[in-house]
N, C-alpha and C positions, 0 to 999 in steps of 0.2 A: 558471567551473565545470568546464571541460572541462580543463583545466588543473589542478585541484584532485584531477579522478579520475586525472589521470595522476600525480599523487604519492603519491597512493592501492594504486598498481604495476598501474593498468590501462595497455595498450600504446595507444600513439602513435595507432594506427590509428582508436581509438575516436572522436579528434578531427579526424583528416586526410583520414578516407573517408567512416565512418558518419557523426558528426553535420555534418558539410560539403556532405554530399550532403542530407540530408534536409535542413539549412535552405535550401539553395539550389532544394529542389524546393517547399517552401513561400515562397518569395520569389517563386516562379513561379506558385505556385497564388492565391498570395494578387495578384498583378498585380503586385508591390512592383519587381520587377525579371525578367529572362533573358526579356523577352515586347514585344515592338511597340505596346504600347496602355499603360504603366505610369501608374499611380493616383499620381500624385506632387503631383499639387494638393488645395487645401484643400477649392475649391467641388465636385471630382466626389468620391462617394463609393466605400467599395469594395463593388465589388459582383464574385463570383464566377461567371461564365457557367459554362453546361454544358458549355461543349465546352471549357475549359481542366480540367474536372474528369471528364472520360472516362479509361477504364482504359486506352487505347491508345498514348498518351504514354509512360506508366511500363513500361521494361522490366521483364523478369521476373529478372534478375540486379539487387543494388542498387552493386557494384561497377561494372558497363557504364554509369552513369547521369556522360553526360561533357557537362554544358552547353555545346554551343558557339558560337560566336558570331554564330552565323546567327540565332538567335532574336532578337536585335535587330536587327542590321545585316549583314549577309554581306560585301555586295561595297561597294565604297570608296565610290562614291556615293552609297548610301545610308547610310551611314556618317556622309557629311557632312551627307546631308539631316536623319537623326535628331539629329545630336548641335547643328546650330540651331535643332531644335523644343525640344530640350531643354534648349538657355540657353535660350533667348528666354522658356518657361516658368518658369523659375525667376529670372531679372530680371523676371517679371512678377508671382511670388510675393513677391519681395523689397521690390518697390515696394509691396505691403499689407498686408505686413505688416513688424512693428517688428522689431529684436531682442530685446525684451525679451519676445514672445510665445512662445519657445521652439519645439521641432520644428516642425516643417509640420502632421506629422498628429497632435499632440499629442491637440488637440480632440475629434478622432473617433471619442477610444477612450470620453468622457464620453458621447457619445449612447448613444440606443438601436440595438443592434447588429440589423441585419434578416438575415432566413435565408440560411446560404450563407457568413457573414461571421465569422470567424476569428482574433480581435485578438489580437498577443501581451499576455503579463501575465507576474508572477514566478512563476508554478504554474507557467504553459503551460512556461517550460527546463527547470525540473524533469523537469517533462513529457516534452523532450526526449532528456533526458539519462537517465530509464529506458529509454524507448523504444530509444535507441541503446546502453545495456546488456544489454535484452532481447533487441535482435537480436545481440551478441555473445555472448548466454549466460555474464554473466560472475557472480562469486560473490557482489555487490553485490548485496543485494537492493531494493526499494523500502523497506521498516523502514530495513534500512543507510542508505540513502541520504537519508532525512528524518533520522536522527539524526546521520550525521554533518553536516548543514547544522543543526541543532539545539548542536550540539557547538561550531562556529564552525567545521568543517575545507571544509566547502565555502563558498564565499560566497552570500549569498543575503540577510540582512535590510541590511545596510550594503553594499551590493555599487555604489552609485555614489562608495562613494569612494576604489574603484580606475580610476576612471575615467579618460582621459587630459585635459589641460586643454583638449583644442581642444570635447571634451562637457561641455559644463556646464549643469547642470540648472537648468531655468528653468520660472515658467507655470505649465499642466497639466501638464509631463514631472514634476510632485514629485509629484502626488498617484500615479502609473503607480509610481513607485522607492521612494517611503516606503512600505517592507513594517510592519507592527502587529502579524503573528501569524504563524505557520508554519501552511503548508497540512495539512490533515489528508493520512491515508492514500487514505481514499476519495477525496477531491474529486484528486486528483495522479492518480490509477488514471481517473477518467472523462475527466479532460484527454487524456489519453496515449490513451485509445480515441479520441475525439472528434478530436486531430490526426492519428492513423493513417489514421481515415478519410476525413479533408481531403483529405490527402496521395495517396489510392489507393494506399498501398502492398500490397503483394501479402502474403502467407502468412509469417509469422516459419521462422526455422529451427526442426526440430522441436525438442523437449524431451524426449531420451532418458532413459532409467537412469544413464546418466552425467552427465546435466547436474546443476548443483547445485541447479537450482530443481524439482525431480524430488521429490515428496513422500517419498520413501524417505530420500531425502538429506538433506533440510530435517530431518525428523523426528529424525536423527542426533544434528542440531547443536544442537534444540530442545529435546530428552531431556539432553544433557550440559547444558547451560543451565540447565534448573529442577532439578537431578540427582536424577534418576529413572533406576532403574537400566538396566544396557545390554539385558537382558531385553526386555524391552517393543516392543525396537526389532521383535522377532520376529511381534508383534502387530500393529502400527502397519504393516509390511506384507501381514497376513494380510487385513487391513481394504482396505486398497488393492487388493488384488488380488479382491477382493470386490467391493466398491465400482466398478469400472472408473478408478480417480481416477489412477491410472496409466500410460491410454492416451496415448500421444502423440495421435493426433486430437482430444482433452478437453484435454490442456496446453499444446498448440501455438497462441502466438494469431493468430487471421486477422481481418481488421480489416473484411474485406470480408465476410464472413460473417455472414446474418441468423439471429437468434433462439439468438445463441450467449453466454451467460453469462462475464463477467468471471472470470479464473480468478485469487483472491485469492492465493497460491502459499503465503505464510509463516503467513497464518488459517488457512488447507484442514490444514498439517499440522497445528497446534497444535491443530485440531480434531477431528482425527484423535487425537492423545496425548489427550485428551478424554476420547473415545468408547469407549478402550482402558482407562482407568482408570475408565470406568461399568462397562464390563464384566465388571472384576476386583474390583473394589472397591464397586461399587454408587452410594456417593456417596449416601446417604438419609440420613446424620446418624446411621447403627446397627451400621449391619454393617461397615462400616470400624473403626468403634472395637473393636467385640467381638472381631473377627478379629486387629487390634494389641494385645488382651490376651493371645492366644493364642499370639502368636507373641513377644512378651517375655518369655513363662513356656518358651518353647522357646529362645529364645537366651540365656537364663540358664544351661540347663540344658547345652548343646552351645556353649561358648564357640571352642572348637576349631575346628569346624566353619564354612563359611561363613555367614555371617548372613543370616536372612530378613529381607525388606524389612517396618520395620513404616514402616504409613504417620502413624501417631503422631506417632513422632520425627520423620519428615520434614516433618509439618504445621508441629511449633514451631519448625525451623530454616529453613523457609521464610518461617512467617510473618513472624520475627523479619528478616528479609534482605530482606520485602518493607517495611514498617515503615522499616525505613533505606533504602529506595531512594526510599518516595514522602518523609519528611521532607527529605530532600538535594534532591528534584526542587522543593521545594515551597522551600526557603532560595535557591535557584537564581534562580527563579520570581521571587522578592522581591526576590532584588539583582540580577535584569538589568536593563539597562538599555535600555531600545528604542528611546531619542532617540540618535542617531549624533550624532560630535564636529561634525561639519560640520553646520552649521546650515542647513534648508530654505524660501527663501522663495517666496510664489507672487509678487510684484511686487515692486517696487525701495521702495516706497510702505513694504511691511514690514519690510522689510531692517533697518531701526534698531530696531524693536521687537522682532521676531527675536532679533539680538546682544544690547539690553538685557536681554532673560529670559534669554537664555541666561549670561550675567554673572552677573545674580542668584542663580542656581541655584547657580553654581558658587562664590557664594561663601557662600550657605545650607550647601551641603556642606563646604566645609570650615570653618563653624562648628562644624558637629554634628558630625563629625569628631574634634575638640580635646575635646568634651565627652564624647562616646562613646566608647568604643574598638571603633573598626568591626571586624565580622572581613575579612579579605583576603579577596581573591576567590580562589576556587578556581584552582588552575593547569590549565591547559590538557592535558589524557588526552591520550597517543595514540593514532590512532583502532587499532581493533580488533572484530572481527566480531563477536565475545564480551564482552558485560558484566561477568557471574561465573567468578568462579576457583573451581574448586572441590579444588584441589592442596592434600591435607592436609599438606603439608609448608611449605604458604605461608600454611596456616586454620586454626582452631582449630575450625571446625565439620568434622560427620561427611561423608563421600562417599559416596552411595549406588551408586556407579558398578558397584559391584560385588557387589552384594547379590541373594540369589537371589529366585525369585518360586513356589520351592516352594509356598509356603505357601497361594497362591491358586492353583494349575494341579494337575489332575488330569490320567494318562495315561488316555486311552481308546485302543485300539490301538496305532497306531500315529504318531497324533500326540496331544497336550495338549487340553485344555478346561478352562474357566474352575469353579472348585469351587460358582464361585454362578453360579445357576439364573435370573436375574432381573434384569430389565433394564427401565424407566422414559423413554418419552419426554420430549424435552423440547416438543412440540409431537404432537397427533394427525392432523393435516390440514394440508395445505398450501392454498394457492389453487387452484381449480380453471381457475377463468378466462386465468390466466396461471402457468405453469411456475416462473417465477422472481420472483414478486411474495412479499415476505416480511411481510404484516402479520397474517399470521399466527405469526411468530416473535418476537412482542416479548416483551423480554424487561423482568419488573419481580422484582427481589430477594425481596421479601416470598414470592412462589410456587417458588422454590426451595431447595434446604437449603443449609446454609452451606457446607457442604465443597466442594459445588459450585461456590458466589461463589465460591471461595478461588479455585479454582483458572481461574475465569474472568478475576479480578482478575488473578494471579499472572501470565499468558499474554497481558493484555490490556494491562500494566506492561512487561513486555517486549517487546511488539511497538509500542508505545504506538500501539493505537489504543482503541475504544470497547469497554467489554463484550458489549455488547447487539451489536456488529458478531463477536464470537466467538462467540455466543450463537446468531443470525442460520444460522453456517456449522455450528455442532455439529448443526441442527436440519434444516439441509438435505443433508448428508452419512447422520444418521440414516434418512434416506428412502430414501437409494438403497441402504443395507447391509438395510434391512429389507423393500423394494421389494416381496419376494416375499410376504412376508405382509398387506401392502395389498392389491396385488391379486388376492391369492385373493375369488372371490364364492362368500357361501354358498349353498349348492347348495337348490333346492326341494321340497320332500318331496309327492312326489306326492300327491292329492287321495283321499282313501279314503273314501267312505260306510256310514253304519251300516244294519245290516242291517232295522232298525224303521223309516228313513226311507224305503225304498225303495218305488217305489209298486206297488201290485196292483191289479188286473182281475177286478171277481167277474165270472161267466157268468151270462148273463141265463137266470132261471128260465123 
């Protein structure tokens, strides 16, 4: 995989310093190896003490992190002492087990895992492999990098049968390699927190204005992508700068850091383009349409002129682009194939039944084959950051790239505001109990207007993750741009009595 981003045109380094050093600090953390006590038997389990997981090990540079050979053996003598405990244990592994049982700690990843304990899987490299993108701030983002492993450019579902022949997968090591699905967005983002903090690593590099994972910058890429005019981008960081979602202290991740929220980087912006097209646009199913009548009776009239954005036309060129992306995702879907050429057995016992299915199949397929005329399978894209082209010189559809947004901005002063007055939660409360608990942001279709789905679909297709997970961030970004009108309290209106209730005192006669 490390391999795969370097043809990607990520530098050397990401493989020979970053991800070298962190497996090797998890090889230590986990007991596996660079430590005097290694877990390399079947009968002791892994169990992680406290004091190999203390912050005082881990320098504060992750470049200074030079394993060296003291941590097993220093001086020669113990050299020899260690490396007879460590045949003698493994001819004493080898005596009970077979070869046909496959790894040593095959087994251990099938129990149940107890606290502290940290098992690789094919998420956790993934895992990895943002982690050590994240610390290089490079242009890959986590979206990118699930789609190009979706793509086939990184290895990841057939990825043992690049294996070399002396690893041959046997036993439990097939149920650990035979991958059935690609990992969501979510669950790869909680791995990657969850081994950060295995690890103890310290405070990521910050996340400036110039990094690309910098919501100003994402937002750039994400506006040319659904093409939405360059406009907007004006917006997209008035919100930001509003919002604080800009601070380096909010987008810098620290792993050691309590009560500190996952910063979704590539949702945050698209959720941000969102909240900027509620704001101009409304998004109620009314006033977007009325407004695109308005402004087609005015670009009729001013062809000359540049064109105002109607968001009409833009609805039925998108819609039509989103329509062809899921029916392609969807013929794709149908003709993968998930069984790898190499066939997986767990005993020697299957191995013939194995091969006879796999026979069968193969020659089921090329019956229907002769009878059908299959379509070919798609050829293999190169990979690219950008899905949509939207070059009219390469399209027959419109570019909004360049379209004004007269039409919706009024000048007050000396800066713009939005011509509508009106703006629509997607949620009125959050949790109280917990800051970041979102079940108050579910989202169900039926309770919102369409143009909305459209565009949650539209953002939710491109990033591919869940609606309801864009949904989720539109509603919690909503909170912090309107912060100040939550917690205004309304004020008490002091107690006044009527002048008939007040009590009197006659004089006694």
């Amino acid at each position: 995989q490390a391999e795969a981003l370097q043809t990607l045109g990520i530098c050397s380094r990401l493989k020979d310093e970053i991800l070298c050093n962190f497996w090797r600090r998890y090889l230590q953390k986990s007991k596996q190896a660079y430590t005097n006590t290694p877990h390399h038997t079947r009968s002791r389990k892994w169990a992680i003490s406290e004091s190999s997981t203390s912050g005082s090990e881990w320098p504060t540079d992750l470049e200074d992190l030079i394993f060296n050979a003291s941590s097993s053996c220093s001086e020669k003598e113990e050299s020899t002492t260690c490396s007879g405990n460590i045949s003698s244990d493994i001819d004493a592994v080898s005596d009970t087990t077979s070869v046909r049982s496959g790894s040593v700690d095959g087994v251990s990843y099938s129990h149940q895992k107890q606290k502290g304990e940290l098992y690789m899987s094919m998420p956790m490299t993934l895992a990895f492999c943002y982690m050590a993108l994240l610390w290089m701030r490079k242009s890959i983002t986590l979206v990118d990098l699930l789609r190009f492993v979706a793509d086939g450019h990184i290895p990841y579902l057939y990825v043992f049968q690049q294996f070399p022949e002396e690893m041959k997968l046997y036993g439990p090591d097939t149920r650990i390699f035979q991958v059935q699905r690609l990992p969501s967005y979510n669950r790869v983002l909680e791995k990657m927190h969850v081994l950060a903090a295995f690890l103890d690593l310290p405070s990521f590099p910050p996340i400036t204005e110039r990094c690309f994972l910098h919501p100003n910058v994402l937002c750039i890429k994400y506006l040319m992508e659904v093409n939405l005019p360059d406009e907007l981008h004006n917006w997209t960081c008035r919100v930001v700068k509003k919002t604080g979602l800009g601070d380096v202290a909010f987008l810098t991740f620290d792993p050691i850091a309590k009560n500190k929220r996952l910063v979704r980087y590539e949702v945050q912006a698209a959720a941000l383009i969102v909240i900027v097209l509620k704001l101009l646009f409304l998004l109620d199913d009314k006033y977007e349409w009325s407004l695109s009548n308005l402004v087609s009776k005015r670009n009729k009239k001013n062809k000359e002129d540049t064109p105002w954005f109607n968001f009409r036309k833009w609805y039925k060129i998108m819609k039509g682009v989103l329509n062809e992306v899921q029916k392609k995702a969807e013929e794709e879907r149908a003709r993968y194939q998930w069984k790898s050429g190499t066939p997986l057995f767990y005993s020697k016992e299957k191995k013939c039944v194995v091969y006879k299915k796999k026979q069968m199949l193969a020659n089921l397929q090329q019956q229907f084959g002769k009878l059908v005329d299959s379509l070919q399978a798609a050829k293999k894209q190169n990979p690219s950051s950008f899905q949509f082209n939207w070059d009219e010189e390469n399209t027959d559809k419109i570019c909004f790239h360049s379209h004004s947004l007269e039409g919706v901005m009024q000048k007050k002063g000396k800066s713009f505001t939005t011509v509508n007055p009106r703006y629509w939660m997607g949620v009125l409360k959050l949790c109280k109990m917990n800051a970041y608990c979102r079940h108050w942001t579910k989202y169900e279709e039926s309770n919102f207007p369409r143009s909305y789905q459209f565009i949650l679909n539209l953002f939710s297709s491109l990033l591919r993750v869940e609606a309801s997970s864009l949904h989720e961030e539109v509603c919690l970004v909503e909170h912090r741009l309107f912060r100040a009108r939550f917690q205004k309290k309304p004020q008490r209106k002091p107690r006044t009595y009527h002048k008939d209730l007040t009590k009197t005192t006659k004089k006694p006669q």
